[in-house]
Structure formats: structure tokens, C-alpha cells
C-alpha positions in Angstrom: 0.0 0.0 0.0 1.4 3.4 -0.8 0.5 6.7 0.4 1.4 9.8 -1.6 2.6 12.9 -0.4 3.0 16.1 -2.7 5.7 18.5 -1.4 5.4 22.2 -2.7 8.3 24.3 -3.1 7.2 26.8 -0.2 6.6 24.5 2.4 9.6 23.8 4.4 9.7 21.8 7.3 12.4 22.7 9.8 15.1 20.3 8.5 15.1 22.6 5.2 16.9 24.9 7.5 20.0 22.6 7.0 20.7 21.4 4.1 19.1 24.9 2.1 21.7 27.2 3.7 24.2 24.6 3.0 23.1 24.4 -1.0 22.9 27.8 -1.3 26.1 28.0 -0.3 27.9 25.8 -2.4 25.7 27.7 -5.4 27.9 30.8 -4.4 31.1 29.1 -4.2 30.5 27.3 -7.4 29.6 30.2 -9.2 26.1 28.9 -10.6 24.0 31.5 -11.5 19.8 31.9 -10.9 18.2 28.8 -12.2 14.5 27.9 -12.2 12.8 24.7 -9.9 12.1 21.8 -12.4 9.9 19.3 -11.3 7.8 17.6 -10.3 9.9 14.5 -9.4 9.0 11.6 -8.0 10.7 9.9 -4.8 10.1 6.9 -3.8 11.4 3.4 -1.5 12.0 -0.1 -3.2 12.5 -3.3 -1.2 14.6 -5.7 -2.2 14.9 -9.2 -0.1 17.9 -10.6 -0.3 19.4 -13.8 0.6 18.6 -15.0 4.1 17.4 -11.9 6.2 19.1 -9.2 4.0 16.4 -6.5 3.3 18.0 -3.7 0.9 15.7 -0.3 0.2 17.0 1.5 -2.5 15.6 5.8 -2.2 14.5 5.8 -6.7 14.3 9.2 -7.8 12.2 9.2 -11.2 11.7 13.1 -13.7 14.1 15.1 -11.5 15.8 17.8 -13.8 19.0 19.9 -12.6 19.0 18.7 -9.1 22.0 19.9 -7.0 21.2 17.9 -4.2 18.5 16.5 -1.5 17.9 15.3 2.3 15.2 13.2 3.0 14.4 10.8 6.0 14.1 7.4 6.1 11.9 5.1 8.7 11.0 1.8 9.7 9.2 -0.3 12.2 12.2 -1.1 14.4 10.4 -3.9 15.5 10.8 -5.8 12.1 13.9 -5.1 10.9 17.2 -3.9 12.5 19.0 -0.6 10.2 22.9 -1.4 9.4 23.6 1.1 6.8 22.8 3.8 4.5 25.2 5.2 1.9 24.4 8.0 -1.2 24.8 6.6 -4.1 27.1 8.4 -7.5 24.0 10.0 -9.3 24.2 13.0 -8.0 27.7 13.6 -9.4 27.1 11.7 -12.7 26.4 15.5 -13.9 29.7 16.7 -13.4 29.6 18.3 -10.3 31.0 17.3 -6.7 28.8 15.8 -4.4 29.2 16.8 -0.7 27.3 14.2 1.7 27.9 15.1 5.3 27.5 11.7 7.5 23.6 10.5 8.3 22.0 11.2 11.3 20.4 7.9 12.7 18.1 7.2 15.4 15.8 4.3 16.8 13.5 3.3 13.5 14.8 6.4 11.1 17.7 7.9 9.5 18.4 11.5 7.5 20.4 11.5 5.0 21.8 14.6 3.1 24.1 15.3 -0.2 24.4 18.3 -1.7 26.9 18.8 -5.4 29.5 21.7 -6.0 31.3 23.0 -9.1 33.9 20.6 -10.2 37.5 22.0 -8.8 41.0 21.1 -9.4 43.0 20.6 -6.4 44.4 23.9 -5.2 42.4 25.9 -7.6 39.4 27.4 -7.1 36.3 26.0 -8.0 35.6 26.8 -12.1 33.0 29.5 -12.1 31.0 28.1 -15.6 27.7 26.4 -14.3 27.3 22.7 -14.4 24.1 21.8 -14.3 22.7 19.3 -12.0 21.7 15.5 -12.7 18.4 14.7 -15.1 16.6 12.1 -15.3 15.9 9.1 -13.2 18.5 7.3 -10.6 19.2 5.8 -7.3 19.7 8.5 -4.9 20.6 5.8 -1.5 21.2 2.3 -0.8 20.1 0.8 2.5 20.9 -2.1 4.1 18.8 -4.1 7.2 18.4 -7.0 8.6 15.3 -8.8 9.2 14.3 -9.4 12.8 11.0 -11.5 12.6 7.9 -11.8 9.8 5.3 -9.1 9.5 4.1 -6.1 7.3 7.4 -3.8 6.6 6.6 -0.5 5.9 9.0 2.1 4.9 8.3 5.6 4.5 9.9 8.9 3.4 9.3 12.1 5.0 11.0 15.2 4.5 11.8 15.0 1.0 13.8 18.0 -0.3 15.0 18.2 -3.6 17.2 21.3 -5.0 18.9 22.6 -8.1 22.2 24.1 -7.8 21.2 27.2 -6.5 19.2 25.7 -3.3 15.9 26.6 -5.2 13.3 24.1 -4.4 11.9 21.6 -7.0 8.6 20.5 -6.4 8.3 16.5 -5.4 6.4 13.8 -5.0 7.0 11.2 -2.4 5.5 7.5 -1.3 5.9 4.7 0.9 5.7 1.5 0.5 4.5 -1.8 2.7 5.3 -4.9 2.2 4.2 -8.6 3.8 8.0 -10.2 4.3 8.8 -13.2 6.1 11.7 -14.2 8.3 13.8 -17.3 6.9 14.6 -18.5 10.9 10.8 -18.4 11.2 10.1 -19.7 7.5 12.2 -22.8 8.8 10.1 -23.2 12.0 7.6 -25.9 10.9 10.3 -27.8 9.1 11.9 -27.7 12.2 9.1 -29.1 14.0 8.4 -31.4 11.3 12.1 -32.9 11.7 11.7 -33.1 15.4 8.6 -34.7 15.8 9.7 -37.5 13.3 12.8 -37.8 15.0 11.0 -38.1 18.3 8.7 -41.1 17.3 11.8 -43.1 16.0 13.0 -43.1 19.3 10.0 -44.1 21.3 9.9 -46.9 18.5 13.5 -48.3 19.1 13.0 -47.8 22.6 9.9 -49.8 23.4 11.5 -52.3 20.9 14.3 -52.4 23.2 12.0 -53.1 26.1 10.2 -55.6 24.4 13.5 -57.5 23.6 14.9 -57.2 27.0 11.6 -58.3 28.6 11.1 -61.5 26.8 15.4 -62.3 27.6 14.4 -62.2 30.9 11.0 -64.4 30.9 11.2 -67.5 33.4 11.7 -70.8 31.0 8.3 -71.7 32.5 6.8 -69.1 31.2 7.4 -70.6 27.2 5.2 -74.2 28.0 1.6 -73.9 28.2 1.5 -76.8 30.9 1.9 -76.4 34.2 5.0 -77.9 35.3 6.0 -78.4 31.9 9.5 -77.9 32.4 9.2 -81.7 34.7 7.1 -82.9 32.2 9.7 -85.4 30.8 11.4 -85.9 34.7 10.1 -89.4 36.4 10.6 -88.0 39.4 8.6 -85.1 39.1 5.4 -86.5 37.8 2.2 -87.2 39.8 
């Protein structure tokens, strides 16, 4: 199930207060001049299960034109899946320009992640001041890994989705989450399990009341093997009445 949200370029939520200052920064350093939003673009979570508990959600971005960089956050039920990493991916510097990411910010069941691009530079020289525009088209912006805890309905959602050119003006942007029904392979294996043990466990009560049996008749008086009584003296002269 998915559940759209539509962000508009005047509506900033307080993390904007980061990562803007930040773009609009490198957008004087680099030289870029005044550029128009593009958009809309579309941002969204895919799931892919890997092997064993692996769990990999890669952050798509799909009709972006000239962005210059981005923040978002990422989060999870906690409960279902335990975070190991997150890392930006190369698109945003496919374009040309130098990506800046500073180091996401994690906490229980989310994580915010940040890049923003700069004029390419030489080392020791200063940045060039002729514009290059940012990335088009449709990429990977993140990779993240986790690791599946127990079975249930994952749901990831994105949630402060801020998408820039190289200026820091804000394109307009689309966002969705996603929910999926995923199952744990420990508790996939569970009724096999059983199954196995179960089986196993009747063998042995087999063997062992075969074992009884076998021991019980080793020990049986030799009386007890003639249906007469006093069968064993049957054949004795001195024994007969």
C-alpha cells in the first residue's frame, strides 16, 4: 500500500533549515548563476529481499531535472527489521559536479540522509566558475541495508523529502511509501523444524519400546514358554504325579 505525499516548493519543514543554507552556499562558491525549480519528481522506497534476512531499500528518484542535491528521512518499524547502513549513491555527481554528503543522522527506527553537489575543482584551484548543471533524469539517490528481525508487514516511508537545483531553489516533489508482507527465513524454517523433530521423536519411542520388548522377553522365566503347568518336569520321572 502506498501513500502519496506532494511536497510544494514553499513549504519547508524545519530540516530545510540545513541542508538549504548549505546548497545555497555551495551555489555561491561554485559560481552557478539563478536557475529555475524543475519538477515535479518523484521519490520513492524499493524493497529488495535478499538472501537470508538481507532487506535492501533503495531511495529511486524518477523526472528530476538539474538537481543539485537533496535530504530526505528514512523510517522503519524497528520492531521488524534492524538498520545497518545507509550510503548515497554516485548519481548526484554523474552530472559533473562534486557531491558533498555530510554523514547520516540515525536514530531508533529512522535515519536522515543529506548530499548536496559543487562545481567541479582542481586541487588547489578554485572552483571553475561556468555552471554545471545538475543531474536529469531518473537514478538511485541511496542504498540501505537491514536486517530482518521477525515476519510481519514492513513499511517504509519517506518524510521530509527536499530536492534542490544548484542554486538551493526548491523543485517540487512527489514522495510515497511502500508496505510490504515479508517473512523471516529462521521463522520460515520453524515448521520444518518441528516437522524434523517430531519424526525424529517417534523413531526413538519406536526403538525404545522395541528395546524393552527384547529385553523383557530375555528375561522371561523358562516356565513361562510351555503352556503346561510344570511343563518344564514334564519329561522328569521323578517329578510326575
Amino acid at each position: 500500500m502506498k501513500r502519496a505525499q506532494v511536497r510544494k516548493p514553499g513549504a519547508r519543514p524545519p530540516l530545510a533549515r540545513v541542508i538549504l543554507p548549505l546548497i545555497a552556499l555551495s551555489a555561491v562558491l561554485s559560481g552557478s548563476p539563478l536557475a529555475s525549480a524543475a519538477g515535479p519528481a518523484t521519490v520513492k522506497p524499493q524493497v529488495i529481499r535478499g538472501a537470508g534476512d538481507a532487506v535492501t531499500v533503495n531511495i529511486l528518484t524518477q523526472g528530476v531535472e538539474n538537481l543539485g542535491g537533496y535530504q530526505l528521512v528514512l523510517s522503519w518499524d524497528p520492531a521488524l527489521v534492524k538498520f545497518e547502513n545507509i550510503q548515497n549513491t554516485q548519481f548526484l555527481g554523474t552530472s559533473g559536479r562534486r557531491p558533498d554528503c555530510p554523514p547520516p543522522v540515525t536514530q531508533a527506527g529512522a535515519v536522515r540522509l543529506a548530499c548536496v553537489t559543487f562545481n567541479p575543482a582542481t586541487p588547489g584551484q578554485a572552483p571553475s566558475l561556468t555552471q554545471v548543471a545538475g543531474v536529469a533524469g531518473d537514478g538511485t539517490l541511496a542504498k540501505a541495508q537491514f536486517r530482518l528481525v521477525k515476519s510481519g508487514k514492513l513499511q517504509f516511508r519517506l518524510t521530509h523529502v527536499i530536492l534542490v537545483n544548484p542554486l538551493g531553489t526548491e523543485i517540487p516533489s512527489t514522495t510515497s511509501d511502500i508496505s510490504v508482507p515479508v517473512s523471516s527465513a529462521k521463522s520460515s524454517n520453524t515448521p520444518l523444524f518441528i516437522g524434523i523433530g517430531v519424526a525424529a521423536a517417534a523413531v526413538l519411542v519406536l526403538l525404545l519400546s522395541g528395546l524393552w520388548l527384547w529385553r523383557r522377553r530375555r528375561r522371561r522365566p523358562p516356565s513361562e514358554s510351555y503352556a503346561g503347568v510344570g511343563a518344564p518336569y514334564a519329561d522328569d520321572p521323578e517329578h510326575r504325579s
